[in-house]
C-alpha positions as CSV (number, residue, x, y, z in Angstrom):
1,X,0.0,0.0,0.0
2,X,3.0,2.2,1.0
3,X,4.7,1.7,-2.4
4,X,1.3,2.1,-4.1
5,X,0.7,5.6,-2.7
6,X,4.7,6.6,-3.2
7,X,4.6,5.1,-7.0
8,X,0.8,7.0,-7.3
9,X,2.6,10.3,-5.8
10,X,5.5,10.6,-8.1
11,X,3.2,9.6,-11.5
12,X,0.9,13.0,-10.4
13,X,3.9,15.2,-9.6
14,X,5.8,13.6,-13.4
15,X,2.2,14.6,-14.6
16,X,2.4,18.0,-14.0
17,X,5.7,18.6,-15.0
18,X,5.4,17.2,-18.1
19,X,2.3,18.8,-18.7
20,X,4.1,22.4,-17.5
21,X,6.8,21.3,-20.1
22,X,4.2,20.6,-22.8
23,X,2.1,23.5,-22.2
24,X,5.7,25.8,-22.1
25,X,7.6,24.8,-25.2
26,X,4.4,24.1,-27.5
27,X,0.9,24.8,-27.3
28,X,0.9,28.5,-27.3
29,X,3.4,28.7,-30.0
30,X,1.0,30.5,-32.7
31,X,0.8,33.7,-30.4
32,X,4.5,34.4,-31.4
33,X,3.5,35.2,-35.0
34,X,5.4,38.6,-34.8
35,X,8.4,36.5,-34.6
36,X,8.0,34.0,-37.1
37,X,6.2,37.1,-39.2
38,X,10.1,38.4,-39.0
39,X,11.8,35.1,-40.8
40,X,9.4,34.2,-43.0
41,X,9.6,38.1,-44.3
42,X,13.8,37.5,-44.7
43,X,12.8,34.0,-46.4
44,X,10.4,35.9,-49.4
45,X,7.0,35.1,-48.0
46,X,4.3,36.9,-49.8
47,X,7.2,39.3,-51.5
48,X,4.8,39.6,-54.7
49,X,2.7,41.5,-52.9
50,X,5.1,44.7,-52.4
51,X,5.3,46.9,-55.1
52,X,7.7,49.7,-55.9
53,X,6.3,54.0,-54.9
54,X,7.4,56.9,-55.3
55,X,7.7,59.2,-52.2
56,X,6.8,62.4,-51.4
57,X,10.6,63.9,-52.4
58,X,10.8,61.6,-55.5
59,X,12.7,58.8,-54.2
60,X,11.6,54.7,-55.1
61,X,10.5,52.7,-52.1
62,X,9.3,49.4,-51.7
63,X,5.3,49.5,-50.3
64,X,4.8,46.1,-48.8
65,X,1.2,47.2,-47.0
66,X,-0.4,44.2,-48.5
67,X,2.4,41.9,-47.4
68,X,1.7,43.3,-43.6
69,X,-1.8,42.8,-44.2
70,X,-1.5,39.5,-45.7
71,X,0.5,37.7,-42.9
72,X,-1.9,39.7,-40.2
73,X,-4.7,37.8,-42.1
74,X,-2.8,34.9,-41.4
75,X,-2.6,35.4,-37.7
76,X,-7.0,36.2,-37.8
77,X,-7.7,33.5,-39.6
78,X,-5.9,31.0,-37.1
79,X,-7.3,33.2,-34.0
80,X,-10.7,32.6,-35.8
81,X,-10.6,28.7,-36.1
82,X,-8.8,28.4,-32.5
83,X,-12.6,30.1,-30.4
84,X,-14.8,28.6,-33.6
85,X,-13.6,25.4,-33.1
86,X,-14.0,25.1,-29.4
87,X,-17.4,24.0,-29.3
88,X,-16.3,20.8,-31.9
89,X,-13.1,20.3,-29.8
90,X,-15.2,20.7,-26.3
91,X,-17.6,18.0,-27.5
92,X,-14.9,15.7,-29.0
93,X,-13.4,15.6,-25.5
94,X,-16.5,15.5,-23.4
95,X,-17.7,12.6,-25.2
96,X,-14.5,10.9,-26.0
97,X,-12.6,11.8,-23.2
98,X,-8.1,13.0,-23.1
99,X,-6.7,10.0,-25.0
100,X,-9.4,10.6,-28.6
101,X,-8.7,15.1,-27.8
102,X,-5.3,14.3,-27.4
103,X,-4.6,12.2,-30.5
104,X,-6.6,14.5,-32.3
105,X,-4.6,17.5,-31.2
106,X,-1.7,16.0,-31.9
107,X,-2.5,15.4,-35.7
108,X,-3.3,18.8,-35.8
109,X,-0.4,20.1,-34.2
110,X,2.0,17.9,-36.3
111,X,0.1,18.9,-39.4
112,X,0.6,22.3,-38.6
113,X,4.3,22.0,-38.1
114,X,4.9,19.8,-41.6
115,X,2.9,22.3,-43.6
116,X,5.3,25.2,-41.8
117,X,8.2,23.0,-43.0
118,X,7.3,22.4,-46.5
119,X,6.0,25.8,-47.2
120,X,8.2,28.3,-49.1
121,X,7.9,31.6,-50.8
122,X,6.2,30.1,-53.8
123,X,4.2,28.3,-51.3
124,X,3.0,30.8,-49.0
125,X,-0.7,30.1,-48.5
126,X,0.3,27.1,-47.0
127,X,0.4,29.2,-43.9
128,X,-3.0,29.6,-43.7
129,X,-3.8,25.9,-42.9
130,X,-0.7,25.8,-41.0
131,X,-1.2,28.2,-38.5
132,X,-4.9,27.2,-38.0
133,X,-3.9,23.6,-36.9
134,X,-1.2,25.0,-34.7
135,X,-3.5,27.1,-33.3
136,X,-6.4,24.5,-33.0
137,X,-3.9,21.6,-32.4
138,X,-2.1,23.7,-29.4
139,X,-5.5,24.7,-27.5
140,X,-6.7,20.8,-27.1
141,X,-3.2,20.2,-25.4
142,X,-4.0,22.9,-23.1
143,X,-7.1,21.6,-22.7
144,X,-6.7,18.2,-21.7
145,X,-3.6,19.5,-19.2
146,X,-6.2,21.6,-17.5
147,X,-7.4,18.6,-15.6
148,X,-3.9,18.0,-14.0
149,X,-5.3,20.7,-11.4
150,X,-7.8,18.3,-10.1
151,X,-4.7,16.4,-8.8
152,X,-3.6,19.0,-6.4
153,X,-7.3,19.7,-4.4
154,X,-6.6,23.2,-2.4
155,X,-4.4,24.1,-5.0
156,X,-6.2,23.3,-8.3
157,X,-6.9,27.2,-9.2
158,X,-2.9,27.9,-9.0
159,X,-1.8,25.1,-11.0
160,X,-5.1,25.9,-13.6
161,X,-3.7,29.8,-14.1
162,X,0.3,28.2,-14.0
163,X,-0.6,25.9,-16.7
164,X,-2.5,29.2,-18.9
165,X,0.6,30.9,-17.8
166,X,3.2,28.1,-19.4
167,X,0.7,28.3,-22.5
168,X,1.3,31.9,-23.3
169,X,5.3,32.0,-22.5
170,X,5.1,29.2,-25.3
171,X,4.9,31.9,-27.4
172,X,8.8,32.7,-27.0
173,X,9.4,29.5,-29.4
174,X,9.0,31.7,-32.7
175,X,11.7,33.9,-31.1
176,X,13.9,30.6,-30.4
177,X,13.1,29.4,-34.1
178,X,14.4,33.2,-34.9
179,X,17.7,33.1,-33.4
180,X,18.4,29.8,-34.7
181,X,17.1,31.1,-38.2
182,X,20.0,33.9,-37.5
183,X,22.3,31.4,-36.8
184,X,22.1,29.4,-40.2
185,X,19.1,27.0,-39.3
186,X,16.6,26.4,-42.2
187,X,12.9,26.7,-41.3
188,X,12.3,23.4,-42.8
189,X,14.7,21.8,-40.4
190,X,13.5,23.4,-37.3
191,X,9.7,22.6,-38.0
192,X,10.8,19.1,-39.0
193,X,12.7,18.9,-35.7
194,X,9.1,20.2,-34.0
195,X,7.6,17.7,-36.0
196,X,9.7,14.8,-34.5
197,X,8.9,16.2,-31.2
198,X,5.4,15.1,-31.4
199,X,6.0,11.4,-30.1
200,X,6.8,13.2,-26.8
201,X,2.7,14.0,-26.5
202,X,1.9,10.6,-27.8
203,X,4.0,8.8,-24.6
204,X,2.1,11.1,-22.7
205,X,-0.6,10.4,-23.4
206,X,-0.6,6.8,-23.1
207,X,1.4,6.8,-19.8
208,X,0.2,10.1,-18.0
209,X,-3.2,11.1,-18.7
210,X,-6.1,9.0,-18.2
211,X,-8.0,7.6,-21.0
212,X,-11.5,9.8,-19.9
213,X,-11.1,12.3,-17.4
214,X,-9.4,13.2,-14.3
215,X,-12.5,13.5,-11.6
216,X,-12.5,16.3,-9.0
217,X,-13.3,15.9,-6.2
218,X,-10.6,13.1,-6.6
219,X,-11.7,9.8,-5.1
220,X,-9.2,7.9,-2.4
221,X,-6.7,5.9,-4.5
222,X,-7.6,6.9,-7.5
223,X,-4.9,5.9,-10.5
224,X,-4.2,6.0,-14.0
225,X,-1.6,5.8,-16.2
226,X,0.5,2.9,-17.3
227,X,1.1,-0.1,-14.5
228,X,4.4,-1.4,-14.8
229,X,4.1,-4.6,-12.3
230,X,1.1,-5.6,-14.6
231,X,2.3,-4.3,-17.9
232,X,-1.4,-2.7,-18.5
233,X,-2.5,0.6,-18.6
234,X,-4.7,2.0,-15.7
235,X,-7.5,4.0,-17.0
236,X,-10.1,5.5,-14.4
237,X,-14.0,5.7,-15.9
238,X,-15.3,7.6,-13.2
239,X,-18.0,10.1,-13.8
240,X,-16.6,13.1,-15.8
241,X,-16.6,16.0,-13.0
242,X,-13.4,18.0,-14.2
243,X,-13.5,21.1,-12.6
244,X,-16.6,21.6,-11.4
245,X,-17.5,20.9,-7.5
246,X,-20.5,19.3,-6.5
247,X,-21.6,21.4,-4.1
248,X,-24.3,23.5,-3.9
249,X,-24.4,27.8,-4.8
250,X,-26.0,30.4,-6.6
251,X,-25.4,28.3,-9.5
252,X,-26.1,25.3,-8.5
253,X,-29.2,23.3,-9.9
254,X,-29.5,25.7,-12.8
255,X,-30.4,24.4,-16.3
256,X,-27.8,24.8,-19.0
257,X,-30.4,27.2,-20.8
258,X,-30.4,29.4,-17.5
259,X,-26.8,29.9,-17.1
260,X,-27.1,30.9,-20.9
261,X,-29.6,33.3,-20.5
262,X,-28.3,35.0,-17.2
263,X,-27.3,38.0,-17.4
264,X,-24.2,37.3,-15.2
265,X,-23.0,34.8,-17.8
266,X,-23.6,37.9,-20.6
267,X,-21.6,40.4,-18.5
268,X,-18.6,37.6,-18.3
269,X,-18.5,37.0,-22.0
270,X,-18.4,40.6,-23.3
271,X,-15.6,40.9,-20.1
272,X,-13.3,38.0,-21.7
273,X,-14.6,39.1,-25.4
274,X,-13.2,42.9,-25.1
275,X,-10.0,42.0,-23.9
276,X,-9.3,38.8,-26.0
277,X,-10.1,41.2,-28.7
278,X,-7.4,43.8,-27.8
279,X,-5.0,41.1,-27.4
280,X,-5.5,39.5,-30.9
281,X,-5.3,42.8,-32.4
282,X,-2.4,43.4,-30.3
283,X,-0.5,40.3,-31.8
284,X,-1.4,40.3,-35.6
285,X,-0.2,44.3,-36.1
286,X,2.8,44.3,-34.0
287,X,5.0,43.8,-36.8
288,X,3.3,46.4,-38.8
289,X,3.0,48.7,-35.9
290,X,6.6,48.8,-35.2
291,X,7.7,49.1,-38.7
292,X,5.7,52.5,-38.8
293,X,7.0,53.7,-35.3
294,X,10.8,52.8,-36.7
295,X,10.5,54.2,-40.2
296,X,10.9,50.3,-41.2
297,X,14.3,49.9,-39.6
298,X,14.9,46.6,-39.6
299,X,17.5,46.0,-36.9
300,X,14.9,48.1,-34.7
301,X,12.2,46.0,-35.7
302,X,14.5,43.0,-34.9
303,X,15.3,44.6,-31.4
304,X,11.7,45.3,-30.4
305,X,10.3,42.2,-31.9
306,X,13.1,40.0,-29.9
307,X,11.9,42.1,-26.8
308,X,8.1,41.1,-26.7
309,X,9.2,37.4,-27.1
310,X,11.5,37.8,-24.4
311,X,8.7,39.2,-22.1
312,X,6.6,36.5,-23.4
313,X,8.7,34.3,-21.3
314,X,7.2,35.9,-18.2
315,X,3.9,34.5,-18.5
316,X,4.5,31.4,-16.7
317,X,5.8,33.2,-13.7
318,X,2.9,36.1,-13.6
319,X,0.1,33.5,-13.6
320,X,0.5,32.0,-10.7
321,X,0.2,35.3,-9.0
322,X,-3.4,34.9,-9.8
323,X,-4.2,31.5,-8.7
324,X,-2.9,32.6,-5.5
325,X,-5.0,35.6,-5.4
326,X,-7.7,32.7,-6.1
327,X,-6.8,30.6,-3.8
328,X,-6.0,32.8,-0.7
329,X,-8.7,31.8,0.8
330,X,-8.4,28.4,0.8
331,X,-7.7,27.1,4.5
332,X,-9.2,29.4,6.0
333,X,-12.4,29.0,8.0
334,X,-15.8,29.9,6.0
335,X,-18.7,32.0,7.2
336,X,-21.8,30.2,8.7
337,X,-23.4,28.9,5.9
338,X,-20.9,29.8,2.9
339,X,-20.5,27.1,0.6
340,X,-16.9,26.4,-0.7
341,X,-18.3,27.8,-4.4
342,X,-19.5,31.1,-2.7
343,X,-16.0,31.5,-0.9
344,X,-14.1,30.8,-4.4
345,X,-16.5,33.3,-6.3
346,X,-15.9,35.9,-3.4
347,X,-12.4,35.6,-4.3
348,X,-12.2,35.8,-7.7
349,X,-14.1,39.7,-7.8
350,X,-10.5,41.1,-7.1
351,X,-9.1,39.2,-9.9
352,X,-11.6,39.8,-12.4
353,X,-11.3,43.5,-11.6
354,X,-7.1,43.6,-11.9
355,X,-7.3,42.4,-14.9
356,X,-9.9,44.7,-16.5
357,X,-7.3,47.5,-14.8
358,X,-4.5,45.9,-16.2
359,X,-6.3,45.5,-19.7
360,X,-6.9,49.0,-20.0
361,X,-3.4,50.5,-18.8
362,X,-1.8,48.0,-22.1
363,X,-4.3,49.5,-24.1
364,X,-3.5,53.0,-23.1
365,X,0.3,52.5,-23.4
366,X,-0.3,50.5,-27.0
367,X,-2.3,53.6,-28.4
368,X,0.5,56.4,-27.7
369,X,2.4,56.2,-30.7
370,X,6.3,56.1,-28.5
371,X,8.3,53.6,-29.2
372,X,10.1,53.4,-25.9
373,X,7.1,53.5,-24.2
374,X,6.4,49.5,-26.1
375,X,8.6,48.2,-23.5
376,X,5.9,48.7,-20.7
377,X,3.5,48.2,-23.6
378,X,5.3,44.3,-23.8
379,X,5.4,43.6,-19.6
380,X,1.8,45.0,-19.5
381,X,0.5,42.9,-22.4
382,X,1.8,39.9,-20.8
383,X,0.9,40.2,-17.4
384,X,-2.8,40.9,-18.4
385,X,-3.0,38.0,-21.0
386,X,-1.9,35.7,-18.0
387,X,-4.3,36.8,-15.9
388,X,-6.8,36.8,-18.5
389,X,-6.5,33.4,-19.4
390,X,-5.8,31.3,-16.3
391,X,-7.6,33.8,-14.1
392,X,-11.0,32.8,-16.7
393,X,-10.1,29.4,-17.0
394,X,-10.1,28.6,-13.0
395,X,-12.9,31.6,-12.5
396,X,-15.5,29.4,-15.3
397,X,-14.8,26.0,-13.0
398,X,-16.4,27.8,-10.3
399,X,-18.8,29.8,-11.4
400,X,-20.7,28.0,-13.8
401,X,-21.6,24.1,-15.5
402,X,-19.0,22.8,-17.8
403,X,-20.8,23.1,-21.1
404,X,-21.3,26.6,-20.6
405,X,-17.1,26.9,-21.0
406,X,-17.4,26.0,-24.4
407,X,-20.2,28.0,-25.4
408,X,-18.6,31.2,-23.5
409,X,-15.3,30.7,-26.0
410,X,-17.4,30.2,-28.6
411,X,-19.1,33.0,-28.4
412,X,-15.5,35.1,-29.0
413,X,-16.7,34.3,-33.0
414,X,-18.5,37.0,-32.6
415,X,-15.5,38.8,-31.7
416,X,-13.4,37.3,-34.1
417,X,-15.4,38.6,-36.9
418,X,-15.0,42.1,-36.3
419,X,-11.4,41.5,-36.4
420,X,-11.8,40.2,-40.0
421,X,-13.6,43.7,-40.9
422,X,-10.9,45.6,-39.5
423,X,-8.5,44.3,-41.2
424,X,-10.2,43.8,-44.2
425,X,-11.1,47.6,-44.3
426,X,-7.6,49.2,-44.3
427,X,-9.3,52.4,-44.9
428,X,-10.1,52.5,-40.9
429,X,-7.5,54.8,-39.2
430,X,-5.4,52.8,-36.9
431,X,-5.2,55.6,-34.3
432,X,-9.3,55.5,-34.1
433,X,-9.7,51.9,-33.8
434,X,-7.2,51.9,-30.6
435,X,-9.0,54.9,-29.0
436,X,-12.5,53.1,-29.5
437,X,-11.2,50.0,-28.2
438,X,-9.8,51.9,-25.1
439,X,-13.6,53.3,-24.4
440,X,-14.8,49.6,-25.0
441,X,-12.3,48.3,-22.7
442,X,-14.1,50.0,-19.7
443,X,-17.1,47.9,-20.6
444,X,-15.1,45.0,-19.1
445,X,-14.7,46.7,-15.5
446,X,-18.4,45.7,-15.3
447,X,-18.4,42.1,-14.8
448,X,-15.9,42.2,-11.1
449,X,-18.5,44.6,-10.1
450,X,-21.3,42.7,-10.9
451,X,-20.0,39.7,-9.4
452,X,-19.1,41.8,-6.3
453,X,-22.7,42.8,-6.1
454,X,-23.7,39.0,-6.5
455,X,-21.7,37.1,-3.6
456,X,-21.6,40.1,-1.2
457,X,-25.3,41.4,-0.8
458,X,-27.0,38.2,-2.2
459,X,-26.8,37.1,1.0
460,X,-28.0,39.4,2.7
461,X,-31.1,40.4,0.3
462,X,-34.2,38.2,-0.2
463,X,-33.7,35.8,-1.9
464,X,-36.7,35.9,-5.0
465,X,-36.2,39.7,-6.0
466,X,-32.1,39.0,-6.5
467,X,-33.3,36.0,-8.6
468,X,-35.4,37.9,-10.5
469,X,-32.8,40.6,-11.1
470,X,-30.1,38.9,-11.9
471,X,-31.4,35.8,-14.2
C-alpha cells in the first residue's frame, strides 16, 4: 500500500511537470506570430505582394502594406478557427474523453508544423492551414492538461492559471526558431525537428493522462496511467466532474439554458470578449505597428520584436500570482453557511477586476504612438493576457456548469469577426480603432462589479427579487 501511494505520488507530480513542459515549449506557439512574421519576411514570403512607390521627395520605395496585411490575415484567420472550433473540440473531448482530444490534437499540431516546414515563398498560403492547426492543435493540449489541477485539491486554481501561464510564454518558441534562423538554421529543419517532437505528447498520453477524465473531487486511490508490475494501462471511468464541484451555490441546480440566458454569464463574455479582442489585435499588427514607429528599420524592428518574445517568457511566472490571489482563501475558515463555491467566487471579484485595470493601462500604453514606451507596452500585455487566461479558465470551473465553458469561448466568433472587418477595411485609421477600443475596454470593468454585487449582498437580500434581477 505504501509503495502504491509513493509510485501514485510521483506519477501525479511527473504529470504536472510534463504537462508544465508541454504546455511551455508548445501549445501556445501560434501567439509568437510577430516572430515568425520576421523570418518568413527575410525567407520571401508573400514578396509579390510589395510593389515599388514613389515618395513624397521623389525617391523609389518598396510598399509592402499588403504583405503586412497579408500575414496579419494569417494570424486572424488562425485566431478565428482556435474560439470557432472550441465548441467541436469541447464535445470531441466531453464525449471521448483525453486519449481521442489528445490524439486528435496532436494530428493537428504535427500537421501544422509539416505544412510550416514544407511551405516556401512560392508556397506561401500554406500558412493559412498551418497556422490554424497550430492554433487549434495547441489549445486541445491545453485543454486536456487543465485537468492536472484536479490532482492537487486546495491548489487546483494555481496550477489551472500556472498551466495558462506556461501556455502563453510558449509563445517565445517563434523567437527561439528566430535566433536559430540567424544562426544558419533552415525553417524546414526546425519545424521538421518540431515535428519529431510530437512522439513526446503521444507517450504522454498513453502513460500520464487517463484515458477519460481526471475527476474532482478526486476519489481515495484513485490511479491512471501505465502499471508497470502488470504491464497494463490504468485508465479510471469515473464520472466526468473535471473542474466543477458538486456542491451546492448560486449556481447550482440551474439548467444549461439558465446559465445561458443570465445575465451574469452575458456580463462575463463581453468581459473576456473585449480583452481577448485587444489582445488578438495586439498580436497580428505588432509587426506592422513597429515598422511605422521605426520608419521600417529593420534592426529596430528586430530589437523590439526580440523584446516582446523575451517578455513572453514571463507569462509562466505572472500566472501563478493569480491563482494565488484565487486561492487565498483556501484554508481558511468559511462564514456560517458559505459554501466552498461562494468562498471561491468571493475571491475571484479582485481578480476579475485587476485584470480589466491591467487590460486597459496596455491598451492605453499601446495607443500612444512612443516607441520606448512598447517596452511597458510588452510587460503589461503579458501580465494581463496571463491573468486573463488562467484567471478565466479557474474563475469558469467555479462559477458556472462545464458546457457553458465552451459556449462562452465560442461566443468570442463574434468577436473574431470584427477583427476580419478591420483588417479587411484598411481604410479605418489605426489611431481611431485603438482609441475606440480603449472606451470599449471600460465595458469589461463591469463584470468584477457585478459579481461583487452578486456574492456580497446576495446574502443578505431576499432571496426571490435577487433571482429575478439577476437571471
Amino acid at each position: 500500500m505504501l509503495c502504491l501511494r509513493s509510485c501514485s505520488n510521483v506519477r501525479r507530480w511527473l504529470t504536472f511537470a510534463t504537462g508544465l513542459i508541454e504546455c511551455l515549449c508548445f501549445a501556445g506557439a501560434v501567439f509568437g506570430w510577430a516572430s515568425l512574421v520576421f523570418v518568413l519576411k527575410s525567407e520571401g514570403y508573400f514578396s509579390s505582394l510589395c510593389v515599388n512607390s514613389t515618395g513624397i521627395n521623389g525617391t523609389h520605395t518598396l510598399d509592402c502594406r499588403e504583405q503586412d496585411e497579408q500575414f496579419s490575415l494569417v494570424f486572424t484567420i488562425a485566431s478565428f478557427m482556435n474560439n470557432f472550433l472550441t465548441l467541436p473540440n469541447g464535445f470531441l473531448f466531453d464525449r471521448f474523453g483525453t486519449t481521442v482530444a489528445r490524439l486528435f490534437g496532436i494530428f493537428l499540431y504535427t500537421m501544422g508544423t509539416l505544412s510550416v516546414a514544407f511551405s516556401s515563398a512560392v508556397l506561401s498560403n500554406l500558412l493559412f492551414p498551418a497556422m490554424a492547426f497550430l492554433a487549434v492543435g495547441g489549445i486541445l493540449l491545453l485543454m486536456t492538461n487543465m485537468q492536472v489541477g484536479n490532482l492537487f485539491g486546495a491548489r487546483r486554481s494555481t496550477i489551472i492559471t500556472l498551466y495558462n501561464g506556461a501556455f502563453d510564454s510558449s509563445s517565445a518558441l517563434f523567437l527561439i526558431v528566430k535566433l536559430l534562423h540567424e544562426a544558419g538554421f533552415s525553417v524546414r529543419a526546425l519545424f521538421l525537428f518540431l515535428s519529431a517532437c510530437s512522439v513526446i505528447h503521444l507517450l504522454r498520453t498513453f502513460f500520464l493522462l487517463p484515458r477519460k477524465f481526471i475527476p474532482y473531487p478526486l476519489p481515495e486511490q484513485y490511479t491512471y496511467g501505465y502499471d508497470s508490475s502488470n504491464l497494463l494501462l490504468l485508465r479510471n471511468d469515473l464520472f466526468f466532474v473535471v473542474l466543477i464541484p458538486s456542491s451546492l451555490s448560486l449556481f447550482a441546480e440551474r439548467s444549461f439554458r439558465e446559465c445561458l440566458l443570465s445575465r451574469f454569464f452575458f456580463w462575463h463574455l463581453v468581459w473576456l470578449s473585449v480583452m481577448q479582442l485587444r489582445h488578438y489585435l495586439f498580436i497580428g499588427t505588432l509587426n506592422p505597428m513597429l515598422q511605422r514607429l521605426t520608419a521600417g528599420e529593420p534592426s529596430l524592428v528586430s530589437q523590439y520584436i526580440n523584446a516582446f518574445a523575451v517578455t513572453q517568457l514571463c507569462g509562466v511566472l505572472c500566472a501563478p500570482w493569480n491563482g494565488l490571489i484565487m486561492d487565498r482563501h483556501k484554508g481558511r475558515p468559511r462564514a456560517q453557511g458559505e459554501t466552498e463555491q461562494e468562498a471561491d467566487l468571493r475571491a475571484s471579484v479582485l481578480s476579475l477586476a485587476l485584470t480589466a485595470f491591467q487590460c486597459l493601462m496596455f491598451s492605453l500604453c499601446a495607443t500612444i504612438p512612443s516607441l520606448p514606451l512598447q517596452y511597458a507596452t510588452f510587460i503589461l500585455q503579458v501580465l494581463n493576457r496571463s491573468f486573463l487566461y488562467g484567471g478565466n479558465a479557474a474563475f469558469i470551473s467555479v462559477a458556472f456548469e462545464m458546457q457553458v465553458l465552451l459556449v462562452l469561448l465560442l461566443g468570442l466568433f463574434l468577436v473574431l469577426l470584427l477583427i476580419l472587418v478591420l483588417h479587411l477595411v484598411p481604410l479605418l485609421d489605426p489611431l481611431l480603432v485603438l482609441l475606440v477600443l480603449v472606451l470599449v475596454l471600460l465595458v469589461s470593468l463591469l463584470d468584477p462589479l457585478i459579481l461583487l454585487v452578486l456574492v456580497h449582498l446576495v446574502p443578505l437580500l431576499d432571496p426571490l427579487p435577487v433571482l429575478v434581477l439577476l437571471v
